[in-house]
C-alpha positions as CSV (number, residue, x, y, z in Angstrom):
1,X,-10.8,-19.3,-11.0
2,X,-13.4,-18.0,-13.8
3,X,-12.0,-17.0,-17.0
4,X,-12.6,-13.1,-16.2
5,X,-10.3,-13.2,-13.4
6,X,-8.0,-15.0,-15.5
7,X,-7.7,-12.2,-17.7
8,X,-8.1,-9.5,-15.2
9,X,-4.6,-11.0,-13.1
10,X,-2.5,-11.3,-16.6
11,X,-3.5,-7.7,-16.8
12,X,-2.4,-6.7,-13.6
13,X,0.9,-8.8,-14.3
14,X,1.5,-7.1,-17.6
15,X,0.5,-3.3,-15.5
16,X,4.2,-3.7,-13.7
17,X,5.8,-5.4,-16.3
18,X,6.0,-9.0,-14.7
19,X,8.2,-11.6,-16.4
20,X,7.5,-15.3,-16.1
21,X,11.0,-16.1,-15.1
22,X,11.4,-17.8,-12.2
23,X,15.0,-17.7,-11.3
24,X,16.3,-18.8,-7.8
25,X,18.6,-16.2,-5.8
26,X,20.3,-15.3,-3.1
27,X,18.4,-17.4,-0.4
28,X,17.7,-15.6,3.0
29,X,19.1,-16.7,5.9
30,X,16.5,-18.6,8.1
31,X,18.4,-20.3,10.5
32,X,17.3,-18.7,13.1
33,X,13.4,-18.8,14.8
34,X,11.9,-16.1,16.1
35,X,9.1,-16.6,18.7
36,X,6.7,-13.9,19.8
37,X,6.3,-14.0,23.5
38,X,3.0,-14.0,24.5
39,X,1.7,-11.2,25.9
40,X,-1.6,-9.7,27.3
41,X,-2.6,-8.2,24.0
42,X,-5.3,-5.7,23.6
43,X,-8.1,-6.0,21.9
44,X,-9.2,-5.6,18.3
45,X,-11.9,-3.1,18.6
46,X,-12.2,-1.4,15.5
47,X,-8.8,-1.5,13.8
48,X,-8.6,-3.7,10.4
49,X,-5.8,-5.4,8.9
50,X,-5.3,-5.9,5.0
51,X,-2.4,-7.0,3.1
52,X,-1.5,-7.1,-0.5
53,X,-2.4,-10.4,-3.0
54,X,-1.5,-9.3,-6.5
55,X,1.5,-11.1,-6.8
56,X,0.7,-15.1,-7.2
57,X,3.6,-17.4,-6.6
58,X,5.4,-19.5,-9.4
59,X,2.4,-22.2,-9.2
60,X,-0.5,-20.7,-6.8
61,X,-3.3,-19.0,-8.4
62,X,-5.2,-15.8,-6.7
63,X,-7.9,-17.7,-5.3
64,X,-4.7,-19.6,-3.5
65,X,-3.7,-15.7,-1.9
66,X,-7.2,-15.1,-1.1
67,X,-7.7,-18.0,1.2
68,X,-4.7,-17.7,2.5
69,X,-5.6,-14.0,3.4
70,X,-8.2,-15.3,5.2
71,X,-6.6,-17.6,7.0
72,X,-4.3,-15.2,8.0
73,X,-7.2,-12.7,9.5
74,X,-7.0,-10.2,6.7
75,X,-9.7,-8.3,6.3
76,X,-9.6,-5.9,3.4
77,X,-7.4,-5.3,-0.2
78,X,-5.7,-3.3,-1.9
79,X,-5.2,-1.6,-5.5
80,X,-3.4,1.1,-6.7
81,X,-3.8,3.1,-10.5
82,X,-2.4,5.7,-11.9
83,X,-4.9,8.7,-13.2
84,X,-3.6,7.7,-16.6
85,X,-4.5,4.1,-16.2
86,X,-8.7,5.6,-16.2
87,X,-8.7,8.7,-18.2
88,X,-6.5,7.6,-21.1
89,X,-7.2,10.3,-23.2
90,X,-8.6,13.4,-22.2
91,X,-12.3,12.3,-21.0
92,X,-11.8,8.7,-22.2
93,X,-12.3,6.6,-19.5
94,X,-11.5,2.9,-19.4
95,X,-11.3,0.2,-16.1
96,X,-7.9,-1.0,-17.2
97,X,-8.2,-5.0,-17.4
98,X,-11.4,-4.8,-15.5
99,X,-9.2,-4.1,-12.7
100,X,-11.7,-1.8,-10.4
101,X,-15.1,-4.1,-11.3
102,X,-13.2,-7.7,-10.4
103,X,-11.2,-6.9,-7.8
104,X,-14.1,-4.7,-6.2
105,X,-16.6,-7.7,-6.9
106,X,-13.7,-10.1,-5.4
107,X,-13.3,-8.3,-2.4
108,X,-17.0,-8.3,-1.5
109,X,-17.3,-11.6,-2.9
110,X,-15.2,-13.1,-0.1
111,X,-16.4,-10.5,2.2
112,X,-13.6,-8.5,2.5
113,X,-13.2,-4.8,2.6
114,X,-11.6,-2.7,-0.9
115,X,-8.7,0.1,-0.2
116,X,-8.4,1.9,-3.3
117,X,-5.2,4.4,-4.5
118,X,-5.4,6.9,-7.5
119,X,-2.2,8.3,-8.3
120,X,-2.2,12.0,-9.9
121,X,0.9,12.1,-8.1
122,X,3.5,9.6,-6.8
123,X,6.9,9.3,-5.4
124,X,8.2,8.2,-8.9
125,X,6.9,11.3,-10.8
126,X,3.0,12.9,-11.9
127,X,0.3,10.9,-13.8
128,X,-2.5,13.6,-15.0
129,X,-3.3,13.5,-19.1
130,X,-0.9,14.6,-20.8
131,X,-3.5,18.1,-21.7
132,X,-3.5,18.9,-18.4
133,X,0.5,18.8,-17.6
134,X,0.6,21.8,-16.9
135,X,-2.3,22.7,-14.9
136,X,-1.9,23.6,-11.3
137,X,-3.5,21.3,-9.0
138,X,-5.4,24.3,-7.5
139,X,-7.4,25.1,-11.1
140,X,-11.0,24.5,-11.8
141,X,-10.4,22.2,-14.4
142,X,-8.0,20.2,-12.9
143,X,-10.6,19.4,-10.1
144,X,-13.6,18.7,-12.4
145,X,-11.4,16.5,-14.7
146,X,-10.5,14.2,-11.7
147,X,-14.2,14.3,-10.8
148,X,-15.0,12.9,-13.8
149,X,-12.5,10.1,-12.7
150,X,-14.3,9.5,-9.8
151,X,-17.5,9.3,-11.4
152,X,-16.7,6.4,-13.5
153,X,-15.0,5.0,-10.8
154,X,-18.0,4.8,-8.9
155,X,-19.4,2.8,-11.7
156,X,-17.2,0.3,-11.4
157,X,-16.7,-0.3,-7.7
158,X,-19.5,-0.4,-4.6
159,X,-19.0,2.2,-2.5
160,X,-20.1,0.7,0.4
161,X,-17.4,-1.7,-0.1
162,X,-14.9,0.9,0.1
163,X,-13.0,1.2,2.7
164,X,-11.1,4.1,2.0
165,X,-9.5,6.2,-1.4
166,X,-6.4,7.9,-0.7
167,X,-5.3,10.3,-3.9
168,X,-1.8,10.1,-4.3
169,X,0.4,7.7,-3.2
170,X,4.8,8.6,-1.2
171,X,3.3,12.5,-2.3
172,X,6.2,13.7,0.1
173,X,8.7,12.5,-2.4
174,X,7.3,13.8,-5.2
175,X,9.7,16.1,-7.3
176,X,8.0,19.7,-7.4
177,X,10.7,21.5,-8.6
178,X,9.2,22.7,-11.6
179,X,5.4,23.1,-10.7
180,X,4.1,26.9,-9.5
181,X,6.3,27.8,-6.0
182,X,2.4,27.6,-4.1
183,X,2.2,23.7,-5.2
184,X,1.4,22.4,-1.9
185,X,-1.2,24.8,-1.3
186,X,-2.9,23.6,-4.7
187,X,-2.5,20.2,-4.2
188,X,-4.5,21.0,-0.9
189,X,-7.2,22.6,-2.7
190,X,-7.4,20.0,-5.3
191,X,-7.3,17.0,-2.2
192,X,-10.1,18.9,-0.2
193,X,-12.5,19.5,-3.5
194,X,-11.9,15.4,-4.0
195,X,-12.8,14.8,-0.7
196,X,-15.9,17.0,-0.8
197,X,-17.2,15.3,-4.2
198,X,-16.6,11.6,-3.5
199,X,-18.7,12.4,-0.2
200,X,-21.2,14.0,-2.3
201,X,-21.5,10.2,-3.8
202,X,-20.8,8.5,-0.5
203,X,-20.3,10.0,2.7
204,X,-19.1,6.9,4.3
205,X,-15.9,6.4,2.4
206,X,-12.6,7.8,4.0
207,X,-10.9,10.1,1.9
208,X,-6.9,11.2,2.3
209,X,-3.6,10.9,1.0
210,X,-0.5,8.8,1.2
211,X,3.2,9.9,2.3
212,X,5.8,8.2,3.3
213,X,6.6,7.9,7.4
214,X,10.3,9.5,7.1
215,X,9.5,11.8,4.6
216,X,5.9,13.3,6.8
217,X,8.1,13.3,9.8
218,X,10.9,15.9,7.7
219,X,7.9,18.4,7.3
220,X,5.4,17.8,9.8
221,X,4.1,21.3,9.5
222,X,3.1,20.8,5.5
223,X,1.5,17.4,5.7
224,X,-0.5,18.3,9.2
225,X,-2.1,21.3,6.7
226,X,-2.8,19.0,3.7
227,X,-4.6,16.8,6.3
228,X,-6.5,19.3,8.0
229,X,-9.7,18.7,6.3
230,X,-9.1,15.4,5.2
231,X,-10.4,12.1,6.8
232,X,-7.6,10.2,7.5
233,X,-3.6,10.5,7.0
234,X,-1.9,7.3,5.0
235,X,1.6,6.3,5.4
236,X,3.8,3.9,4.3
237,X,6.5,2.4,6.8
238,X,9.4,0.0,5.6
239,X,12.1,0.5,8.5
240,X,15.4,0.8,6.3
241,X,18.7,2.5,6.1
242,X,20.3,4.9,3.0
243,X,21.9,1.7,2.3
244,X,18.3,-0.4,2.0
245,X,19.9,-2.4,4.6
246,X,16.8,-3.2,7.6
247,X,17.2,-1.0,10.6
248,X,16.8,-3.5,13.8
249,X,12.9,-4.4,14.7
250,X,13.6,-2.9,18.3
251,X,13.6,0.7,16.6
252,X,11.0,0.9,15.1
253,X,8.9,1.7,18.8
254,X,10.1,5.0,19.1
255,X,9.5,5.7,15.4
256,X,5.5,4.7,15.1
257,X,5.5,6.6,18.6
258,X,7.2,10.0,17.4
259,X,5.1,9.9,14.1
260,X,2.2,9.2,15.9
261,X,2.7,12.3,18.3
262,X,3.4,14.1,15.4
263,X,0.4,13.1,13.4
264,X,-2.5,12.9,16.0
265,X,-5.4,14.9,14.8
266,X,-6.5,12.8,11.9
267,X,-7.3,8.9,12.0
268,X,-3.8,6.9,10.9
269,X,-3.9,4.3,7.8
270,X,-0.9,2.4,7.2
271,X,-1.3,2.1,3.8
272,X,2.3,0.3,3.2
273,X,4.1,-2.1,6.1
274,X,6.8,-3.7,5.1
275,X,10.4,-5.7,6.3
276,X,12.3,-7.5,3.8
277,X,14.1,-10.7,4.6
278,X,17.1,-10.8,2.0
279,X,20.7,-11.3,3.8
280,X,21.7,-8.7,1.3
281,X,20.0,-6.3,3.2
282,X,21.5,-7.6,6.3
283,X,18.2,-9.3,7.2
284,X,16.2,-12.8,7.6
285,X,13.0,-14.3,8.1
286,X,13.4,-14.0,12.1
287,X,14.4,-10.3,11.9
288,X,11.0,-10.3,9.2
289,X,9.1,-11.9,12.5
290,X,10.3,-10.1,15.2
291,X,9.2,-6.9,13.2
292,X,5.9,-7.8,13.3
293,X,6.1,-8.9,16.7
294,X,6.9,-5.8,17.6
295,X,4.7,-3.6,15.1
296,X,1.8,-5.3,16.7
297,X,2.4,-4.2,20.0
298,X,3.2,-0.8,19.2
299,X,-0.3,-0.6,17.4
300,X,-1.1,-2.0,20.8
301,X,-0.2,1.4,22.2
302,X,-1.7,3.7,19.7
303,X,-5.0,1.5,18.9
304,X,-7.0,4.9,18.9
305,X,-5.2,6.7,16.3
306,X,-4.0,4.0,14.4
307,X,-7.2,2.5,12.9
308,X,-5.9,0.6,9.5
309,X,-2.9,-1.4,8.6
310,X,-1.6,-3.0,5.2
311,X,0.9,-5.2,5.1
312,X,2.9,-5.3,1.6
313,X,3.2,-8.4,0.4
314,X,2.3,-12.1,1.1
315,X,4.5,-13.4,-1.8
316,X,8.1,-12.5,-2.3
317,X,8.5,-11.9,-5.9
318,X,10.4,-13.0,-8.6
319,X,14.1,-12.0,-9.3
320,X,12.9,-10.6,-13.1
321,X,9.8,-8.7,-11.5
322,X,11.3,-7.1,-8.8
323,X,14.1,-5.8,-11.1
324,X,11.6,-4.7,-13.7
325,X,9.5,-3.1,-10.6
326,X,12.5,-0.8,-10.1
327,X,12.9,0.5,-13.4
328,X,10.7,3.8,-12.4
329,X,12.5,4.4,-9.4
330,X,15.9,4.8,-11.6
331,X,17.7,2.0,-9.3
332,X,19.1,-0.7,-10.4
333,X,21.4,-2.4,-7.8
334,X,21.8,-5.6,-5.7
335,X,20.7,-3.9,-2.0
336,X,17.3,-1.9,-3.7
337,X,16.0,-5.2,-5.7
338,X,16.7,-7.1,-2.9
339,X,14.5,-5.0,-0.8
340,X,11.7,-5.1,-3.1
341,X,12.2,-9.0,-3.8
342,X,11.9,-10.3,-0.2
343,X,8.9,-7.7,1.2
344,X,6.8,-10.8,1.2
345,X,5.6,-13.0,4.0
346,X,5.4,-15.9,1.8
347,X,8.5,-17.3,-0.6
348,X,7.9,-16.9,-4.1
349,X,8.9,-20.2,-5.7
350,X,6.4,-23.2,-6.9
351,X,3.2,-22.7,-4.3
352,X,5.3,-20.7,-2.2
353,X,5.8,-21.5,1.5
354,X,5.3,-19.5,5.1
355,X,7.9,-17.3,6.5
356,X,8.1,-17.0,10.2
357,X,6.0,-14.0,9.6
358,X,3.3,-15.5,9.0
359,X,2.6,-17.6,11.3
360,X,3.6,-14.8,13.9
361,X,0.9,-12.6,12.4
362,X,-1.5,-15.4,12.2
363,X,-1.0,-15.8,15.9
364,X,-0.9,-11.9,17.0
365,X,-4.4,-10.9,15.3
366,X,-6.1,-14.4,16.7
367,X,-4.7,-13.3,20.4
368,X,-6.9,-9.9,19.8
369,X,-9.6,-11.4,18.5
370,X,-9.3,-10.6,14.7
């Protein structure tokens, strides 16, 4: 791995506050195999598949996650900034580590696809410069500021790399209590003037937002109108409980069909799957497999709408990350770090090893052709 990369990963690292510790926990509770029983799968047409390499395990490098991506059958990758992480003072711009120009380069390096997230806002609070606080979304210099962003974005990553560029990432959990009572409609204003520029640079790059599945399906009404002249609708699915606790695998059929049905005029991106394997969250590595055993064959069903999946992560990660990860949620305790930890289809220790996952989505995209 070149020196540039180096750098650009101990960046990335230092973006969520990684620590180098490498403390053992709470194992998970593998026992139990789960096999996924054959079936006559559809084809792959013209869905894609990506998944999440950022976090390296305690001895593995990033070229180590990229071939095993490949191996896997992934076919694109992700990265996510805050607005504040490019325009870091009002119309300063900076690629923070180099982030957008290496990874973009990686991706089409090793011929894969780039899915790119800029967060103005998030589930965990807003990220616009500081001037512009208290700008609704709606105003003409909000919208011009952000094209600004996307400009030097555009000098940074290939467009026709691009897969897609969702703008704002769990929006349906963002706190709007004290922005102007028509926030929604500005933030739809502001979403359709983004889509309209960045198609002005590239018309072949999907443009949309990201919410979370339960949190769409709570106001199906709102999120329908903020897609309505969008290119796609992103969502993130992690089948839990209030308790973080995994709901059972066989569930989650009836929930990718209802939000589906609910969701159907616009293309769907999965922009987040994820199932946790930590016995703390009542889970393990089979439940973790027969989850995507399942996932795969409802995708199966709903192959024309659903068109893009990324699955979050292939490495567990560390005990000190995933506690430092939840600092900007505001939760500190057992069940939520837990969750986070064990998202992974890979362990995190020394070079890491397989889950059951892995070999079950290995198997599911090479039976449709991937």
């Amino acid at each position: 791995m070149h020196t540039r990369m180096k750098h650009f990963l101990i960046f990335i690292l230092s973006l969520v506050l990684i620590s180098s510790c490498k403390k053992k926990t709470k194992t998970e509770d593998s026992n139990d195999t789960f096999t996924c029983d054959s079936i006559a799968s559809v084809s792959k047409g013209d869905r894609t598949i990506g998944i999440d390499l950022l976090d390296i395990t305690g001895t593995n490098s990033f070229d180590d996650n990229i071939a095993l991506a490949k191996d896997l059958g992934a076919e694109f990758i992700a990265l996510h900034l805050n607005w504040t992480g490019i325009e870091t003072s009002p119309n300063k711009y900076s690629d923070p580590g180099n982030a957008l120009s290496l990874l973009s380069q990686y991706a089409k390096n090793n011929n894969l696809k780039f899915s790119l997230t800029i967060r103005p806002i998030d589930l965990t609070g807003k990220t616009v410069p500081d001037d512009l606080d208290s700008t609704r979304f709606g105003d003409t210099q909000m919208i011009n500021r952000f094209n600004k962003v996307v400009d030097f974005i555009f000098t940074k990553v290939d467009a026709s790399n691009l897969l897609n560029f969702q703008i704002g990432n769990e929006i349906d959990h963002y706190d709007y209590t004290k922005e102007h009572a028509d926030f929604w409609t500005d933030y739809t204003t502001f979403i359709n003037a983004q889509k309209d520029y960045i198609h002005s640079k590239n018309s072949t790059v999907k443009v949309g937002f990201t919410g979370t599945l339960y949190g769409m399906m709570q106001n199906k009404t709102r999120f329908n109108l903020l897609a309505k002249e969008l290119d796609l609708i992103g969502v993130t699915y992690y089948p839990l409980k209030s308790n973080f606790d995994v709901k059972a695998p066989s569930a989650i059929t009836s929930e990718i069909n209802d939000f589906v049905k609910a969701f159907d005029s616009k293309p769907i991106y999965f922009q987040e799957v994820g199932y946790q394997t930590s016995a703390t969250n009542k889970s393990s590595e089979a439940l973790q497999a027969e989850f995507y055993c399942t996932f795969f064959k409802a995708w199966d069903t709903h192959k024309a709408k659903i068109k893009s999946v990324n699955i979050l992560r292939l490495n567990d990660l560390s005990e000190a990350k995933a506690k430092i990860s939840a600092g900007p949620y505001g939760l500190s305790n057992p069940e939520f770090i837990e969750y986070l930890r064990t998202l992974g289809i890979r362990t995190e220790s020394g070079k890491g090893e397989n889950k059951q996952a892995f070999a079950v989505i290995k198997k599911n995209l090479a039976d449709r052709n991937w």
